[in-house]
N, C-alpha and C positions, 0 to 999 in steps of 0.2 A: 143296093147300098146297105151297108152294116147301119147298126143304131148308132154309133159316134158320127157317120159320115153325114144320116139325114140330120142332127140335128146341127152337123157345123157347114151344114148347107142352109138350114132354116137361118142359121147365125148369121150367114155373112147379109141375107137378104132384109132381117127384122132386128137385130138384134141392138140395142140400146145405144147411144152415145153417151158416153159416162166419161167425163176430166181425165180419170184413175187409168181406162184404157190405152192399152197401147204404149202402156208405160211401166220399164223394168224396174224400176226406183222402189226399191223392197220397204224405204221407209215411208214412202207415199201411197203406196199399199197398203200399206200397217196400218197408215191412218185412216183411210178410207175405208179397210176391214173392220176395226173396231167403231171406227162412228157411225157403222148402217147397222150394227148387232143393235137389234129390236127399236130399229128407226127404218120409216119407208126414205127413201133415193128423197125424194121431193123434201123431207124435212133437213136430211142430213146434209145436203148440197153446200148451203150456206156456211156451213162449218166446219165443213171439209175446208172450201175457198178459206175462213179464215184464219184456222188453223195451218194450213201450208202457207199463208204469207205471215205472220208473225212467229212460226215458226219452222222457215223453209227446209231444217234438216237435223240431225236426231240429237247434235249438241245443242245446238240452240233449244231444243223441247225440253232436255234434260238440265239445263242452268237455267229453266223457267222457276217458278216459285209457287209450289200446289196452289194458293188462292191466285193467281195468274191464270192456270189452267183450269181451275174450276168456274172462275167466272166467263170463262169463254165458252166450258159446258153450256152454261146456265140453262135450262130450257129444254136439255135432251134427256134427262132423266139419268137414272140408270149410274150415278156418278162414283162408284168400284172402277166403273171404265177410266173415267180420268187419272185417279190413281194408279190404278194400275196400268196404267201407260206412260206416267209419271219415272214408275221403279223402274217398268222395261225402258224406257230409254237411258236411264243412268248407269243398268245394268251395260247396255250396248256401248257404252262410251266406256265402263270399266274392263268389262272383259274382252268385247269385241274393239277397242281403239276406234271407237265411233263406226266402225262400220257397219250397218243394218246387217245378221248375218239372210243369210238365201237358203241354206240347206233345212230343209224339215227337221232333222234330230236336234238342229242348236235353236229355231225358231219356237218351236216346241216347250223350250225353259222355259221364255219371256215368261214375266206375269201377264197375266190376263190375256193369255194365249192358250189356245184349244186347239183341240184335231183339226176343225175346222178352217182358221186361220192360219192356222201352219202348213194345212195344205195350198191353202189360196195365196198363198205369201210365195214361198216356194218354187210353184207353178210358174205363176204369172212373170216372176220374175227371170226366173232361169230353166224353165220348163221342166222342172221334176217332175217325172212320175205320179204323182198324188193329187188324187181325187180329192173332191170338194164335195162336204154333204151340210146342206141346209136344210132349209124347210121346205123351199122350192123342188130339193134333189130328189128329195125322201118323196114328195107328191109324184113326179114323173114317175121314177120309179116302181111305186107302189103299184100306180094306176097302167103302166105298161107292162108291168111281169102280172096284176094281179097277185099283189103278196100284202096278207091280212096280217102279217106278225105285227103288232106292237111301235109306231118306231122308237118309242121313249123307253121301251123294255133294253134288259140287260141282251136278250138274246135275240133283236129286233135292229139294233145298232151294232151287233156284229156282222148277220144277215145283211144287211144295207152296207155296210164299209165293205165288204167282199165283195160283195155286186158292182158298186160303182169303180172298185180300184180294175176290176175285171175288164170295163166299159170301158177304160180310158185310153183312150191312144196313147203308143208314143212316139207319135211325131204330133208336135203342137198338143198337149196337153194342158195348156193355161190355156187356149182358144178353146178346145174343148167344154172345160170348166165354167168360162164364162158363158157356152152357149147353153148349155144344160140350166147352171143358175137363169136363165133369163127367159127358156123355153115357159121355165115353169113360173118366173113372176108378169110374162105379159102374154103367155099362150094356154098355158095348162095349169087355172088359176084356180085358187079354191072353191068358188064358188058358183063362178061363169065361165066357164073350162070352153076354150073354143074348140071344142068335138070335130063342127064339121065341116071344118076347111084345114084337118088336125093331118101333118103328115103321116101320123102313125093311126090311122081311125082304122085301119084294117087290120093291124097288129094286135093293137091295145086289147088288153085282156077286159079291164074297166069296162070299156068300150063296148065290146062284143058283149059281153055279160050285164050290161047294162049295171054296173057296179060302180061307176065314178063317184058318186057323192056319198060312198061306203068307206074309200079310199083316200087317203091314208087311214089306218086304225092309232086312236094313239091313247097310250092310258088316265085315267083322270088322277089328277095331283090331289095333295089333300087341301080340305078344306081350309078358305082363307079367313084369317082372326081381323074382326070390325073392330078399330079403333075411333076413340072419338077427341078428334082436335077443337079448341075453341080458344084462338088468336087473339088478342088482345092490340089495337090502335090505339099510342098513344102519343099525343104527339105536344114539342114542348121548344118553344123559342126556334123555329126554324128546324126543328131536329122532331128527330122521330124515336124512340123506345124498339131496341132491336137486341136480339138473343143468340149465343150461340151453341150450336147443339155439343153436345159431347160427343165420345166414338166408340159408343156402345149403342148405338141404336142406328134407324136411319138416318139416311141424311147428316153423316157424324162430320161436324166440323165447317158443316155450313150455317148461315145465319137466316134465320126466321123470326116472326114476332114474338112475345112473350106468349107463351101458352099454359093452360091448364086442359090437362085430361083428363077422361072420366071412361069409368064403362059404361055405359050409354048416355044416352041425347037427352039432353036436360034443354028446358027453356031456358028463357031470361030469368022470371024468379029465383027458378033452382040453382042455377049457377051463381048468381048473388048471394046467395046463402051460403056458398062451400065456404066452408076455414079458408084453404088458400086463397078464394077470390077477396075474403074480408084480409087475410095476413098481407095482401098486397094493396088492393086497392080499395079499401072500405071506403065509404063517403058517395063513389063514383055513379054515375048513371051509365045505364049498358044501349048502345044503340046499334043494332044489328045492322048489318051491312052485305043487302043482299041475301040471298039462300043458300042452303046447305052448298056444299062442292064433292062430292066425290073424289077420290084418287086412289087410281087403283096402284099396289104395287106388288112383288111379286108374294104371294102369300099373305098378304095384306090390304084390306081395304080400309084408306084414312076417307073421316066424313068431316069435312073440316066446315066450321063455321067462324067467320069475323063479327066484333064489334070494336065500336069506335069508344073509348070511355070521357065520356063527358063531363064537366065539374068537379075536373081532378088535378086542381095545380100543381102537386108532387106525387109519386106515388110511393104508396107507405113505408112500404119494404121491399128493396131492389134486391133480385138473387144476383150473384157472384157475376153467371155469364149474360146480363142484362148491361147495355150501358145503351145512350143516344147517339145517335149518328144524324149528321147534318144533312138534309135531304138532300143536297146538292153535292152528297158524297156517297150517296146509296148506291149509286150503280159500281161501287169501288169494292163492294160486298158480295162475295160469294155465296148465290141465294137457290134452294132447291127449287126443281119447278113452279109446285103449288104457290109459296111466295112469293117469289118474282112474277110470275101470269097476274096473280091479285096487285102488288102493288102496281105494275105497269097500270094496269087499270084502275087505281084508287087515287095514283100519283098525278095521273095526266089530266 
C-alpha cells in the first residue's frame, strides 16, 4: 500500500467524528477552519455549534454587527479571527453574490485566509487537488521522510508544500487530508507518539533512527516583550466602571477594566503613588484581588493584576473611553479573554 492508502485506511478505522465532516458546505468549513486555528477540537466545539445556529449561512454572518460577533468570540482569543471573517463574508456576498467560493485561487483572497485554509476549504468541499499543511502535517511528515529542515523557515515551507501536494491522491483528496490532519493529532502526537502499534514503524525514518522527539525541527521566534497590566474594579449604583481599548493595540475595540500600565510590577504602595493612579482615583483604597494572572499572547506576555478600589464614591477624572455599564448589561460587551475569565468569576 502507498503512504496515502495506509493512512486513509488508518482513517476510515480511527479517525475522529467531527459535525464539520462529511459536509461540502464551504461556508461551514470556513467556519470550522478558522475557529480551531490555535484552539484544540474540544474548546472550539461549542462555538462552532453556535456560530452555525445564529448564523446559519454567509449573509446572515455578514449583516451581523462586529460586537455581535466578537461577543460570541468572547473566550477564544486570537480576535483578528473574528474580524476578519467579519470582511470575508461581506466580501463573499459582494463579489461572490453570497456564495462561499470552492476554488483555491478565489478562497485564497478572503481575509484571514492562508494556504492552509484554502487548501482545506477547497478540498473538502469539491475535492481539489490541494494539500493541507498544519502542525499535525508537518509532524508526520517530518518524522516519516526524516526531514530536519526547518518547518518555519523560508526554504523548510517550500520543502513541505512539495512533499505533501506530491502525497495527495487524486481520487478523494479532502478524505485524504482529513486523515493525514488526524493521523497526527490522535496518533503521531507530539509528544506521546504511538510508535508501536504505528502503521508506518517500519518505514518511519524517526522511527528507525530513533529521532522522533528530534522531529519536527522548527526555528525559535523572537523574544517576547513582558507587559504589566493592573485593572482597576470599580463599581457604582448597580454598574460597574468599564474601558474601551482603542485599535492600535491588542485587543483594539474590545472593553476591559480601567487600566494603568507600567514597566514592571510595582505593589500596592507603588502604584498608589503613580500620577495616573492619583489623576484618577486619589482618595481611594486598593484591595488586590487574587494573584498575579499571566496571559500569554503571541510575542507578548501580559501579567495582569486586579484591584477592587474602595472608599471611592466618584472617581476623579474619567478618560474619554471610560463610562459605567449596568452589571446586568455586562455580558452585552465585547470582552477579551483575560476580562471576561475574571469577571465571570468576580461576577458570580
Amino acid at each position: 500500500m502507498s503512504f496515502s492508502e495506509k493512512i486513509i485506511s488508518w482513517y476510515t478505522k480511527n479517525g475522529r467524528k467531527l459535525p464539520w465532516r462529511n459536509i461540502n458546505d464551504p461556508y461551514i468549513i470556513w467556519l470550522s477552519e478558522i475557529i480551531l486555528q490555535q484552539t484544540r477540537v474540544e474548546q472550539g466545539l461549542p462555538y462552532f455549534d453556535s456560530f452555525v445556529t445564529k448564523y446559519p449561512n454567509v449573509r446572515k454572518f455578514a449583516d451581523a454587527e462586529e460586537g455581535d460577533i466578537l461577543r460570541l468570540w468572547q473566550g477564544l482569543g486570537y480576535y483578528s479571527r473574528a474580524r476578519n471573517m467579519h470582511r470575508a463574508a461581506k466580501l463573499v456576498v459582494a463579489e461572490f453574490q453570497g456564495n462561499f467560493p470552492t476554488r483555491y485561487t478565489d478562497v485564497i483572497q478572503l481575509p484571514g485566509v492562508g494556504d492552509y485554509t484554502a487548501a482545506a476549504i477547497s478540498s473538502f468541499s469539491v475535492d481539489e487537488k490541494q494539500a493541507v499543511l498544519d502542525g499535525n502535517v508537518f509532524r508526520v511528515l517530518s518524522r516519516y521522510f526524516g526531514i530536519a529542515i526547518p518547518i518555519n523557515s523560508g526554504e523548510g515551507k517550500k520543502v513541505f508544500k512539495n512533499l505533501a501536494q506530491e502525497l495527495i491522491p487524486s481520487n478523494n483528496p479532502g478524505m485524504y487530508n482529513h486523515a493525514i490532519m488526524d493521523f497526527g493529532a490522535i496518533h503521531c502526537k507530539p509528544k506521546v507518539p504511538l510508535c508501536e502499534t504505528c502503521v508506518f514503524r517500519l518505514e518511519c525514518v524517526a522511527y528507525k533512527e530513533n529521532r522522533v522527539f528530534e522531529l519536527p525541527v522548527k526555528l525559535k521566534g523572537k523574544a517576547s516583550r513582558n507587559r504589566f497590566f493592573h485593572y482597576f474594579v470599580h463599581e457604582k449604583d448597580e454598574s460597574i466602571l468599564m474601558s474601551k481599548r482603542g485599535d492600535r493595540d491588542v485587543w483594539s475595540n474590545l472593553f476591559e477594566l480601567p487600566l494603568i500600565e507600567t514597566e514592571d510590577d510595582l505593589d500596592v504602595v507603588e502604584l498608589m503613588q503613580l500620577d495616573e493612579f492619583m489623576t484618577h482615583f486619589e482618595g481611594a483604597d486598593l484591595l488586590p484581588i487574587n494573584g498575579q494572572v499571566k496571559h500569554i499572547l503571541s510575542h507578548q506576555n501580559i501579567y495582569a493584576r486586579f484591584y477592587r478600589l474602595e472608599n471611592l464614591p466618584e472617581v476623579k477624572e474619567k478618560k474619554e473611553e471610560w463610562n459605567y455599564c449596568l452589571l446586568e448589561n455586562l455580558d452585552k460587551l465585547a470582552k477579551h479573554k483575560l476580562i471576561f475569565s475574571f469577571l465571570n468569576k468576580y461576577i458570580s
